[in-house]
Structure formats: C-alpha cells, structure tokens
C-alpha positions in Angstrom: 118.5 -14.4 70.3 116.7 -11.3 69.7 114.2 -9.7 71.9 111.5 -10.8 70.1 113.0 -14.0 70.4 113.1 -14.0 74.4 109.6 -12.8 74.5 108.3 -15.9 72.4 110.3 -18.2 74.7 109.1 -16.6 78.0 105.4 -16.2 76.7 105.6 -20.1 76.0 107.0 -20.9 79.1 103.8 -19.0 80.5 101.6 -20.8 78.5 103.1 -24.3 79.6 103.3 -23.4 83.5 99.7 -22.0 83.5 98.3 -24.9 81.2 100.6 -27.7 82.0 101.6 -27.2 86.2 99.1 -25.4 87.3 96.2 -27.6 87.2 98.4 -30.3 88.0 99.8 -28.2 91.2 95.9 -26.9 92.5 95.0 -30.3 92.1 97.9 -32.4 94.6 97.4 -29.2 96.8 93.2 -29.4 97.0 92.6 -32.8 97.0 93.2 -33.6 100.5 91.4 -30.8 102.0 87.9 -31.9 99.8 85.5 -34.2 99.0 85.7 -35.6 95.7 88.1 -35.3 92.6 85.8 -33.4 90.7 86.0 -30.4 92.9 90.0 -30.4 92.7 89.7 -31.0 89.2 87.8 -28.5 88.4 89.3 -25.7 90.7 92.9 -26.9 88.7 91.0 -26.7 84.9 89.2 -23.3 86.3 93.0 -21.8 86.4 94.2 -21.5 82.7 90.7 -21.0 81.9 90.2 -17.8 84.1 93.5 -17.1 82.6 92.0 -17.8 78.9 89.2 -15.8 79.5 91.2 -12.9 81.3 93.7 -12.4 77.8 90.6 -12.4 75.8 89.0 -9.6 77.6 92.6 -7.5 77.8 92.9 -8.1 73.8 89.4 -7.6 72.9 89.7 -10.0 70.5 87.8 -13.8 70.1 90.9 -16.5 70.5 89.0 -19.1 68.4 91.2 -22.0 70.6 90.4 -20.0 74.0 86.9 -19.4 73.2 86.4 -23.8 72.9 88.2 -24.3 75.9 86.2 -21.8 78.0 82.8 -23.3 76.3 84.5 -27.0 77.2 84.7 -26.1 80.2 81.0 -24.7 80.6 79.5 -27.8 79.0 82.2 -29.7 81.4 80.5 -28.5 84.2 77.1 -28.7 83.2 77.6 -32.9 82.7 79.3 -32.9 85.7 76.1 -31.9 86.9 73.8 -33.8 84.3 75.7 -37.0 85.5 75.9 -37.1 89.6 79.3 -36.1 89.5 81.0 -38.2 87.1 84.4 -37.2 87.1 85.2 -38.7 83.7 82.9 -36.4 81.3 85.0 -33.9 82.8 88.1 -35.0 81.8 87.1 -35.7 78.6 85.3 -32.9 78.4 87.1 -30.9 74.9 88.0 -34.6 73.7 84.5 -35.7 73.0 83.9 -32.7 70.4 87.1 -33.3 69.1 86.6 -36.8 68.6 83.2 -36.4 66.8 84.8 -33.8 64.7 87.3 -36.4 63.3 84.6 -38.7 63.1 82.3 -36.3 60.9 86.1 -35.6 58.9 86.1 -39.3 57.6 82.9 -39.9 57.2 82.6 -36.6 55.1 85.5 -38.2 52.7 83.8 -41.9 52.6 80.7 -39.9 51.0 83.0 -38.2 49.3 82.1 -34.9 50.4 85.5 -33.8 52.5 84.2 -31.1 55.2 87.6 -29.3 54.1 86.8 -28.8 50.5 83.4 -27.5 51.0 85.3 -25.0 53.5 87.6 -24.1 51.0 84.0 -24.1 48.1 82.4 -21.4 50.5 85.7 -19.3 50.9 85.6 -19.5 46.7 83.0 -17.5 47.1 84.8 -14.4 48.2 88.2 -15.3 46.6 89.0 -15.7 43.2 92.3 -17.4 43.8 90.8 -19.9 45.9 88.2 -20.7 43.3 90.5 -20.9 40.4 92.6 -23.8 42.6 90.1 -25.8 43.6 88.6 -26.0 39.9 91.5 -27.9 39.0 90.6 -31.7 39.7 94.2 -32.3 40.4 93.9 -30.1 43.5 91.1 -31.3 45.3 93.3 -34.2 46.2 94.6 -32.2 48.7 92.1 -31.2 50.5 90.9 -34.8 51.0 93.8 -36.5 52.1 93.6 -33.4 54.4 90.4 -33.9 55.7 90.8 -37.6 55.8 94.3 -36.9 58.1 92.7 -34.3 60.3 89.9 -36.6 60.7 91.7 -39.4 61.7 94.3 -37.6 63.7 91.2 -35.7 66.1 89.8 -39.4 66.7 93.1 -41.3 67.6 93.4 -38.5 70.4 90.0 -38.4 71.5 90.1 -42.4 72.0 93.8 -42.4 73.3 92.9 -39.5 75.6 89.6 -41.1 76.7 91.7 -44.8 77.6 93.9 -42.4 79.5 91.5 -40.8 81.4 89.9 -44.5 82.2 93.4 -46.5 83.0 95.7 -44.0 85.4 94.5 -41.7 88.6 93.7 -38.2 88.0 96.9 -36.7 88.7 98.7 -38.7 86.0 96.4 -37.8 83.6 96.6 -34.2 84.1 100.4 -34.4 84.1 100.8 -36.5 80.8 97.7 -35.5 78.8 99.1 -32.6 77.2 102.5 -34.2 75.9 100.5 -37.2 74.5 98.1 -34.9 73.0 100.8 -33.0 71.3 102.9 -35.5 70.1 99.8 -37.4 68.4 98.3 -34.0 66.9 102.1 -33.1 65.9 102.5 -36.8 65.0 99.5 -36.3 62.4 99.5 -32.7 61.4 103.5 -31.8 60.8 103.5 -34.8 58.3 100.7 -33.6 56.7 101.9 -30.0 56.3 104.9 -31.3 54.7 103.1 -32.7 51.8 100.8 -30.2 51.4 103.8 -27.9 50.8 105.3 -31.0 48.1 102.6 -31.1 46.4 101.8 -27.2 45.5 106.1 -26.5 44.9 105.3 -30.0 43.0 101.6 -30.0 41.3 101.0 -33.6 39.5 99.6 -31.6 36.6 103.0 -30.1 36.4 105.2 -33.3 36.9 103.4 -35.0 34.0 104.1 -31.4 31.6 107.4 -32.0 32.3 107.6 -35.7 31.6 106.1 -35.6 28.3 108.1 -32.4 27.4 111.0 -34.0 27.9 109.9 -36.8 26.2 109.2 -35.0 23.0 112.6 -33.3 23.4 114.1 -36.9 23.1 111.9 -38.0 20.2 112.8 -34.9 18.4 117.0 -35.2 19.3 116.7 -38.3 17.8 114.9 -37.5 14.7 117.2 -34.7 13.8 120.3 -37.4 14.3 118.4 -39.4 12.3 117.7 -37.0 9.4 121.4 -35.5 10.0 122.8 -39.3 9.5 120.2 -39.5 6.2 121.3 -36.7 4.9 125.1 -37.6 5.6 124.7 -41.2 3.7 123.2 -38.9 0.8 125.8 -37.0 0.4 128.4 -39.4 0.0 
C-alpha cells in the first residue's frame, strides 16, 4: 500500500474512533457521575462536533456534511431546551431534517417535479453540457428515479433511526446507530450509483439505434440474397 494509501486508512480510522467511540466512551464514563442522559449525551455528541468544527477552522474551508452536523447539533440543543429536557429530539436530532428531506424528494416526483432535476435545471443555467442532457426526454429518467431513491432512502433512515432511538437505552443506540445508518444509506445509494453509471455507458436512445440498425442490416442481407438468388434463376 502506498503512503497515500496508509494516510486514507489512518484518517478513516480517525474519523470512526472520534465519531463512532468517542461519544459512546464519554457517555459510559459521564453517566454515573450526572443527572440525566441528556447531559452525558450531549457532552459525548459535543466531541466529534468540537472536532468538526476544529478541521473546519484549520482548513478554512465550509465542509458542507460538518457544517449540518454542527447546526444539528445547535438546533439539538436548543429542543432540548424547548422541550424540558427530552432526551429524544436529541437523538434524533440530524434525522428529523433528513427525514423531511426524503419526504419533500417523493413528494417532489408524485407532482412530478423531482427536486433533483430542477437542481440539475438551475445548474443548466451556467453549464452548457448539463443543459444539452437534460433536454433529452430520455435523460430526465434519471434524475427521477434518483430523486425518488434518495427520497426514499433519507426516510427509511430517519424512521428506522427514530424506532431505534425509542426501543434500546441510550448507550445502544450510540453504539449501533452509525452502522445501521450506513448500511441503509449504502443499501440505497451504491445501488443507485450503479445504474446511473448503466444507463449513461448504455442511453435507451442508444439501445433502440442500435436495434433498428441492426434490424435494417438484416432486412437488407436478405434482400440482396434475395435479388442474388433472382438474378441466379435468370441466368440459367
């Protein structure tokens, strides 16, 4: 493995111990020693957000992913408040967004308006590239299913994260949250990818060209046999 390679390992590895254990860890560790779960919980949350917000400052540059956690984690608090301590609207606290995201995703393709092709119609705007695909009618399939699988990929987490958060203690839920929120995201999106990739090495438009080219290439084969056999008879 290259060095490059070793960095991207150990810089994942980071990412999982700060994200992953450390909440976890803080939370075991403080919970004895106050209150509530809610304090616990959100010293253990405050962690890879500090950290978050620490890599964006080094950087200088906006981390659209860090940037929603650290605000998640602003409004988290702030419910917290608004509700007497609930500890639940904290948990749930980047879920609920994402869940009402995915809900505005299919309700955006049942009015036939997908969120991700008017993305992709103000983007045209600037790009000629993009503007020439998306005038094709054959492509805006694809940014529909899209939409539709994003959609209903960010709400099946929200509600499975949601029934988590109501069903097992606190500590469970911090240790299992992240691996059942990958595998359904992954579950939804790496699926999706794939065909997206199909479908532009393998346009429709392009499939059906090719079908009725060969099909004329037949028809034409067998009228020159046909003719060659005609003339044949004639000759004789």
């Amino acid at each position: 493995m290259t060095r490059a390679g070793h960095r991207a390992v150990a810089a994942l590895l980071i990412r999982l111990v700060i994200n992953l254990a450390a909440p976890v860890l803080a939370y075991v560790l403080l919970r004895p020693h106050v209150h509530s779960d809610i304090t616990a919980l959100a010293v253990g949350a405050a962690i890879p957000t500090v950290c978050t917000a620490g890599v964006l400052l080094w950087h200088r540059r906006l981390d659209p992913v860090g940037a929603f956690a650290i605000v998640c984690f602003g409004i988290g608090l702030l419910l917290v408040v608004a509700t007497g301590g609930n500890e639940l609207v904290f948990k749930i606290r980047e879920d609920i967004w994402t869940g009402l995201a995915g809900l505005a995703c299919l309700i955006s393709v049942a009015v036939r308006r997908p969120l991700f092709f008017v993305v992709l119609q103000l983007a045209a705007r600037r790009n000629p590239q993009i503007a020439e695909r998306i005038s094709d009618p054959q492509a805006r399939r694809i940014p529909t299913v899209a939409t539709g699988v994003i959609g209903a990929t960010l709400l099946v987490h929200a509600l499975a994260i949601t029934a988590l958060a109501l069903t097992t203690s606190t500590s469970i839920f911090l240790a299992v949250k992240l691996p059942i929120s990958l595998a359904i995201i992954g579950g939804g999106l790496v699926p999706l990818v794939w065909w997206i990739r199909h479908q532009f090495k393998h346009p429709p438009h392009q499939e059906e060209k090719d079908h009725h080219a060969h099909c004329h290439d037949s028809q034409d084969g067998h009228h020159q046999r046909t003719d060659w056999r005609g003339t044949a008879r004639g000759t004789r």
